[in-house]
N, CA, C and O atoms as a Tinker XYZ file with bonds, in Angstrom:
   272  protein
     1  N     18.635000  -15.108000  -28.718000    73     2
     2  CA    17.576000  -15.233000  -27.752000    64     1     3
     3  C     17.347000  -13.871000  -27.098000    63     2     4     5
     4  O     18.152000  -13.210000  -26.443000    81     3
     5  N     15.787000  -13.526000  -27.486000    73     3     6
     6  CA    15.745000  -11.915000  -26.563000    64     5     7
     7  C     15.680000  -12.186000  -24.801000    63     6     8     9
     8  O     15.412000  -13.297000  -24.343000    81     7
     9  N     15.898000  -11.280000  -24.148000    73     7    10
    10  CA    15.841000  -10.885000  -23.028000    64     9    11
    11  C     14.629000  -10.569000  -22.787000    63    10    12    13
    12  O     14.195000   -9.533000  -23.291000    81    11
    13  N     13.870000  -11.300000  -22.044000    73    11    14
    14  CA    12.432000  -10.274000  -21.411000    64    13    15
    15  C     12.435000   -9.202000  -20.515000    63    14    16    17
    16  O     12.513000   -9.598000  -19.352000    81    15
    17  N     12.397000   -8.384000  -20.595000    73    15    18
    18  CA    12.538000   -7.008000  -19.826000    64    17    19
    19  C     10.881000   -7.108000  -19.216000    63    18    20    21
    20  O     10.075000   -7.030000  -20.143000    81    19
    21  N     10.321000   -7.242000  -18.027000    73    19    22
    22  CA     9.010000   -6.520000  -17.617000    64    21    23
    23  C      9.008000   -5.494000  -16.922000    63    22    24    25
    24  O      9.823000   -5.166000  -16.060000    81    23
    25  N      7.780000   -4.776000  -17.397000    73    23    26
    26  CA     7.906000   -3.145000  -17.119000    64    25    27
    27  C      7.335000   -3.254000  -15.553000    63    26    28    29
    28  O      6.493000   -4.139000  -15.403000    81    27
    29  N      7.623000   -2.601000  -14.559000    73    27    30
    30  CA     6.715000   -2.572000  -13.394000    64    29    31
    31  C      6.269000   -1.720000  -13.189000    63    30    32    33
    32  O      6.884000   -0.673000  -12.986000    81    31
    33  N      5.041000   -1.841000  -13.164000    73    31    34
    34  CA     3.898000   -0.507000  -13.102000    64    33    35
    35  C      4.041000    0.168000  -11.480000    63    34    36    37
    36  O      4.722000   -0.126000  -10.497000    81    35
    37  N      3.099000    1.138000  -11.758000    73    35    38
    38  CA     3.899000    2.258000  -10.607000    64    37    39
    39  C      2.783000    1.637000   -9.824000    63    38    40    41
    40  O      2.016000    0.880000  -10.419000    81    39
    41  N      2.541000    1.997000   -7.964000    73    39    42
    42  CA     1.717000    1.702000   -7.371000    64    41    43
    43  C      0.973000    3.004000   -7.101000    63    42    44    45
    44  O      1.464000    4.120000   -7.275000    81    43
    45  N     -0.330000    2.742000   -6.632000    73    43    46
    46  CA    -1.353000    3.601000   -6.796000    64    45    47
    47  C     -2.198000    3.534000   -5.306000    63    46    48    49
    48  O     -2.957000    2.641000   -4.927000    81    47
    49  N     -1.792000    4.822000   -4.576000    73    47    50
    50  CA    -3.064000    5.259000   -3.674000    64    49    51
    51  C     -4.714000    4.632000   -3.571000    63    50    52    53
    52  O     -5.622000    5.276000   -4.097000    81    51
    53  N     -4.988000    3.370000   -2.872000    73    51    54
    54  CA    -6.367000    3.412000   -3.002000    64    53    55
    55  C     -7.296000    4.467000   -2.252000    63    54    56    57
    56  O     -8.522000    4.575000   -2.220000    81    55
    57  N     -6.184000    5.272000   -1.607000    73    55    58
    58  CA    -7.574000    6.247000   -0.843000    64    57    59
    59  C     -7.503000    7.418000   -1.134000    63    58    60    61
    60  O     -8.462000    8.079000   -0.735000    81    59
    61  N     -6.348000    8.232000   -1.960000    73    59    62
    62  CA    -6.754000    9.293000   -2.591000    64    61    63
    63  C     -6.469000    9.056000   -4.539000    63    62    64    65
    64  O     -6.778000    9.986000   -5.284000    81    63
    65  N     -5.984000    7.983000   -5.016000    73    63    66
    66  CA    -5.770000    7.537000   -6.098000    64    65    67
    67  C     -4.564000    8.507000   -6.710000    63    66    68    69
    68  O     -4.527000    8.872000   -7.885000    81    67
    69  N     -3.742000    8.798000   -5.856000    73    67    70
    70  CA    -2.263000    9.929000   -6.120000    64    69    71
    71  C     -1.452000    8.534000   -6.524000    63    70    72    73
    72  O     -1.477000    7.571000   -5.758000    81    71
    73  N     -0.630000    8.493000   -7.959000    73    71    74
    74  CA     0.574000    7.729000   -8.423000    64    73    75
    75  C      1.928000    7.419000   -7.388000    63    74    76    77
    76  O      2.877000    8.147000   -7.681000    81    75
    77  N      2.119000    6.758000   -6.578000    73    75    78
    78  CA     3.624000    6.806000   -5.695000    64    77    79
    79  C      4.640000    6.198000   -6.381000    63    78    80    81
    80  O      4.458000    5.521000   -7.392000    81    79
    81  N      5.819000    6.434000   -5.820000    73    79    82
    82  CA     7.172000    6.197000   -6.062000    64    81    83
    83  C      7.408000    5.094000   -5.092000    63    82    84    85
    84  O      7.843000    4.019000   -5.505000    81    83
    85  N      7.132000    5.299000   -3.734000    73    83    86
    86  CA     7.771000    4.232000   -2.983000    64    85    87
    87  C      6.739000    3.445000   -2.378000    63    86    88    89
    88  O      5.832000    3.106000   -3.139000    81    87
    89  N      6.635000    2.899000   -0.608000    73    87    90
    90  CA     6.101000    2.176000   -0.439000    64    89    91
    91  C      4.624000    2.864000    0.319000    63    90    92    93
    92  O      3.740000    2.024000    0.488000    81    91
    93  N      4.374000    3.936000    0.664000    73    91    94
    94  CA     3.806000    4.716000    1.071000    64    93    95
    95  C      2.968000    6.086000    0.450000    63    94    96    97
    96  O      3.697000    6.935000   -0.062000    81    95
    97  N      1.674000    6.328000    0.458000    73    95    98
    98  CA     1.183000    7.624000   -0.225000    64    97    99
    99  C      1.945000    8.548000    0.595000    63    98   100   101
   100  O      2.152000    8.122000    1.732000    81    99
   101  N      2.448000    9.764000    0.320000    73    99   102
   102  CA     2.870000   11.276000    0.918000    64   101   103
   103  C      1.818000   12.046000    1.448000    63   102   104   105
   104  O      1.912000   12.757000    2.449000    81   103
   105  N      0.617000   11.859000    0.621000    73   103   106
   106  CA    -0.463000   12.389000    0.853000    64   105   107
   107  C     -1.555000   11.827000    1.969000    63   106   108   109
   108  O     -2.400000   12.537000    2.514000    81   107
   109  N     -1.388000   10.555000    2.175000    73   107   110
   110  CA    -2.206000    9.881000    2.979000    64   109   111
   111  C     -1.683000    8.902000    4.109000    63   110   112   113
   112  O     -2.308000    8.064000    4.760000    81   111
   113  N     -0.398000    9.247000    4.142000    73   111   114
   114  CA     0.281000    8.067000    5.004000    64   113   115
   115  C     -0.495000    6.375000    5.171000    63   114   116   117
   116  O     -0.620000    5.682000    6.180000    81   115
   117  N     -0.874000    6.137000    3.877000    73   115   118
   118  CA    -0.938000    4.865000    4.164000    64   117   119
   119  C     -0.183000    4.280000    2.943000    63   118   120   121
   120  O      0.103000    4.821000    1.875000    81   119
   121  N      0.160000    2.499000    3.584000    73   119   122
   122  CA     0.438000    1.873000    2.941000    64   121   123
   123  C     -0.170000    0.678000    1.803000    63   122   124   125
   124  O      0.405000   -0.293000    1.313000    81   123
   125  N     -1.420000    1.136000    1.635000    73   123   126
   126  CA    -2.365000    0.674000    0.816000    64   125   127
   127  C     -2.409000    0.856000   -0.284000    63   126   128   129
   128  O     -3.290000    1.663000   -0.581000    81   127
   129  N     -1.631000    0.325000   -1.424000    73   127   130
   130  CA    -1.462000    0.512000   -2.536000    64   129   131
   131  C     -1.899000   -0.273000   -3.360000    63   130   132   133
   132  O     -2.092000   -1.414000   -2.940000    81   131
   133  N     -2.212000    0.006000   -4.786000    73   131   134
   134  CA    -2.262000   -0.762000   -5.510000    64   133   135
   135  C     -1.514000   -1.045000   -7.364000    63   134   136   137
   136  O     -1.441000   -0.053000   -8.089000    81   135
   137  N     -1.268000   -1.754000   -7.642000    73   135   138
   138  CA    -0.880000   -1.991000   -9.324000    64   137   139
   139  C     -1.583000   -2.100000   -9.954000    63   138   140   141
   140  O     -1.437000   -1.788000  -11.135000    81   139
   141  N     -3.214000   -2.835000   -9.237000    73   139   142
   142  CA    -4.029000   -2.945000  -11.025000    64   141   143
   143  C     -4.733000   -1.346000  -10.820000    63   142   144   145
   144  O     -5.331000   -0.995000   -9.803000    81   143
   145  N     -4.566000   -0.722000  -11.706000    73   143   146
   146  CA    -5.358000    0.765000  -11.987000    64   145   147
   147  C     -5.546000    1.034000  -13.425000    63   146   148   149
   148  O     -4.864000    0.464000  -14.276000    81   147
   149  N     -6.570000    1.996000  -13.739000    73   147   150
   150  CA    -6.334000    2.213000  -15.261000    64   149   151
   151  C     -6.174000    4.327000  -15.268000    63   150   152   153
   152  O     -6.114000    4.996000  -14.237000    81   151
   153  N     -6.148000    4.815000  -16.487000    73   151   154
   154  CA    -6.370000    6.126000  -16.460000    64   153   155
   155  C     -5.497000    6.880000  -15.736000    63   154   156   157
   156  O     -5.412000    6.803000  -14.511000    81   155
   157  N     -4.831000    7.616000  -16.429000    73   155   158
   158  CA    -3.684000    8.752000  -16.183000    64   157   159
   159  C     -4.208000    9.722000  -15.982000    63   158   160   161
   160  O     -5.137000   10.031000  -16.729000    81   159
   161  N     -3.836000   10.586000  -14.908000    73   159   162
   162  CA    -4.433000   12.164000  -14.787000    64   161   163
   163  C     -3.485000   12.926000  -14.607000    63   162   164   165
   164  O     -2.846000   12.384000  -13.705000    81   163
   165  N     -2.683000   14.377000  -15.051000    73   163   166
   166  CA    -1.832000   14.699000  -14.445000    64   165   167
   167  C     -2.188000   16.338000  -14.177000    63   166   168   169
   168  O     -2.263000   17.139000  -15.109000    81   167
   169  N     -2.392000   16.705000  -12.767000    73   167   170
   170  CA    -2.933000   17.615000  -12.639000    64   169   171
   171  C     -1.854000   18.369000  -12.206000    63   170   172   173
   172  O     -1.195000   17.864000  -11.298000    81   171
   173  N     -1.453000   19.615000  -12.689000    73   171   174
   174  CA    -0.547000   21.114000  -12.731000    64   173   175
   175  C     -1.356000   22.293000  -11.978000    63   174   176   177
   176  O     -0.820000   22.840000  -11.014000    81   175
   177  N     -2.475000   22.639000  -12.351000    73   175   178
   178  CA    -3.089000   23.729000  -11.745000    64   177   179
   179  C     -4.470000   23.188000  -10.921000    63   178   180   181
   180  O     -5.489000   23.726000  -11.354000    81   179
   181  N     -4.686000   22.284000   -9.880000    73   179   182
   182  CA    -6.074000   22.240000   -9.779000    64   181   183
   183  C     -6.587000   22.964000   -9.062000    63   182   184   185
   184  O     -7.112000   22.375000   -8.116000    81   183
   185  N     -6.686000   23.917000   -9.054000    73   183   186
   186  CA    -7.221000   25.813000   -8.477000    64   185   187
   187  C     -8.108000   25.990000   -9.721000    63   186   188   189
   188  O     -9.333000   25.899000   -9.653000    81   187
   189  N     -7.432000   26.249000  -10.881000    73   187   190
   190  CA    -7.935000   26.513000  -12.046000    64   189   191
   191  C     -8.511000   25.423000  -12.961000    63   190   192   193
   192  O     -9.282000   25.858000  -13.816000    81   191
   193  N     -8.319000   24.218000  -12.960000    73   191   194
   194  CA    -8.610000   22.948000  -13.868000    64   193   195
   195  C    -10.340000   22.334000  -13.295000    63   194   196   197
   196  O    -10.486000   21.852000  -12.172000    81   195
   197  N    -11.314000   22.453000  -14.134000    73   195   198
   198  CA   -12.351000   21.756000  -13.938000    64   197   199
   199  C    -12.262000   20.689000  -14.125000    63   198   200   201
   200  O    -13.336000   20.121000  -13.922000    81   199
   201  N    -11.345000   19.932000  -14.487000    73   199   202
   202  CA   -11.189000   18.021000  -14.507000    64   201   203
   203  C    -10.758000   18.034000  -12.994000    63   202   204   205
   204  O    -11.382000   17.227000  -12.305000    81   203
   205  N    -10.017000   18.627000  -12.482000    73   203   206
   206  CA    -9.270000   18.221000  -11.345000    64   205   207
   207  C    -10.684000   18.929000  -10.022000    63   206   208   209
   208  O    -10.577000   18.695000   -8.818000    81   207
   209  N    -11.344000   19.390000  -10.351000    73   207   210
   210  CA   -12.292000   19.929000   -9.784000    64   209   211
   211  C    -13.640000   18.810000   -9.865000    63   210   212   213
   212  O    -14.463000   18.523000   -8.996000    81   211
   213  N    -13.564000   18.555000  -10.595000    73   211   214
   214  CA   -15.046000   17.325000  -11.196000    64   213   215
   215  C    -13.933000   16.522000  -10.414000    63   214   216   217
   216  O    -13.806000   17.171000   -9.375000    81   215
   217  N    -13.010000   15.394000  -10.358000    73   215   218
   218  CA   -13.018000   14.244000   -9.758000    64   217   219
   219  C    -12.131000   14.585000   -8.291000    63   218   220   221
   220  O    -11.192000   13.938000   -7.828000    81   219
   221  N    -12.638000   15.558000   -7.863000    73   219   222
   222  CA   -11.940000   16.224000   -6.111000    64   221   223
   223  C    -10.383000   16.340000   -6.111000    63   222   224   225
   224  O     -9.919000   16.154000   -4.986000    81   223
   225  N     -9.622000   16.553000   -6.903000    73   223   226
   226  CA    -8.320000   16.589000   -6.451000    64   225   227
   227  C     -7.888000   18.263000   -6.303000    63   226   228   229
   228  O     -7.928000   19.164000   -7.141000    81   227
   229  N     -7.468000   18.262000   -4.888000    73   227   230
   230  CA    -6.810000   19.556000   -4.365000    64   229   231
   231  C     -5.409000   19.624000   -4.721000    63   230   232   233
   232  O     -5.019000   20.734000   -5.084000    81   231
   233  N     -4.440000   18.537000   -4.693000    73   231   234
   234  CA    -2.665000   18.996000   -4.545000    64   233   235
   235  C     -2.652000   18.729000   -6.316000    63   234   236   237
   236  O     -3.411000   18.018000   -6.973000    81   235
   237  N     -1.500000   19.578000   -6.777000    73   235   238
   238  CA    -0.985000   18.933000   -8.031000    64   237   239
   239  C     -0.302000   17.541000   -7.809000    63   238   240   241
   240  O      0.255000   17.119000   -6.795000    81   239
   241  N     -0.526000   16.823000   -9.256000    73   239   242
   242  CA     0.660000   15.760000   -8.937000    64   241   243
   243  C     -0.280000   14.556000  -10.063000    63   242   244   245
   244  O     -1.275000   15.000000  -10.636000    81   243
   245  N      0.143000   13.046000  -10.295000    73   243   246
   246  CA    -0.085000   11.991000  -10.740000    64   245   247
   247  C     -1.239000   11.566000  -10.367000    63   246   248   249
   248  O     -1.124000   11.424000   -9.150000    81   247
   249  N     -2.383000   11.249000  -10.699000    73   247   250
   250  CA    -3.358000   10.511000   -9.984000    64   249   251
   251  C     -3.752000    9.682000  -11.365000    63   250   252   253
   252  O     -3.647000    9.998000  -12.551000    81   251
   253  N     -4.344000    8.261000  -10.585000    73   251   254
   254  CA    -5.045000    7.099000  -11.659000    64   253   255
   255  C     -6.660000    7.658000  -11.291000    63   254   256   257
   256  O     -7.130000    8.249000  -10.319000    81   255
   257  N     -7.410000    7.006000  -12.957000    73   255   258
   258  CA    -9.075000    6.963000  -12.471000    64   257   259
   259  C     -9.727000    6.204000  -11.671000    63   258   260   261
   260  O    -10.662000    6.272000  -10.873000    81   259
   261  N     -8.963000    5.431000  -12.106000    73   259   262
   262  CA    -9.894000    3.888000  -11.707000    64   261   263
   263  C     -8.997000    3.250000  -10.998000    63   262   264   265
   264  O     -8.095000    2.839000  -11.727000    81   263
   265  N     -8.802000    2.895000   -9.494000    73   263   266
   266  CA    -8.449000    1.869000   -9.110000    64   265   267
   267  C     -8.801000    0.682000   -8.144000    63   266   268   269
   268  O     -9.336000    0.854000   -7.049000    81   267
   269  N     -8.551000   -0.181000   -8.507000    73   267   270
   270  CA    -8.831000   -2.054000   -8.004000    64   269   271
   271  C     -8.159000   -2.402000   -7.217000    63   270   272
   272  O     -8.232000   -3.561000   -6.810000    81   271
């Protein structure tokens, strides 16, 4: 008999759409999160990156596209 393992998806910033770890954005001090999201972004340079420039993101770090 297998074991069901479910994966738990990470929670997601609805007000700057930054990926979190815990219960709180770092970036926005709120606790408004969400799980349903779609679209991975992972921005390293956004000084220099026109993706991270086209959808407003200033800090490096995890952000979703779309979130619900």
């Amino acid at each position: 008999m297998a074991v069901s393992t479910k994966k738990q998806l990470p929670k997601v910033c609805r007000e700057c759409h930054r990926v979190v770890d815990g219960e709180t954005c770092v970036i926005c001090s709120t606790s408004n999160l969400s799980t349903d999201w779609s679209g991975y972004l992972v921005v390293i340079d956004p000084i220099n990156s026109e993706v991270a420039k086209k959808v407003n993101i200033n800090l490096p770090g995890r952000y979703a596209l779309k979130v619900r």
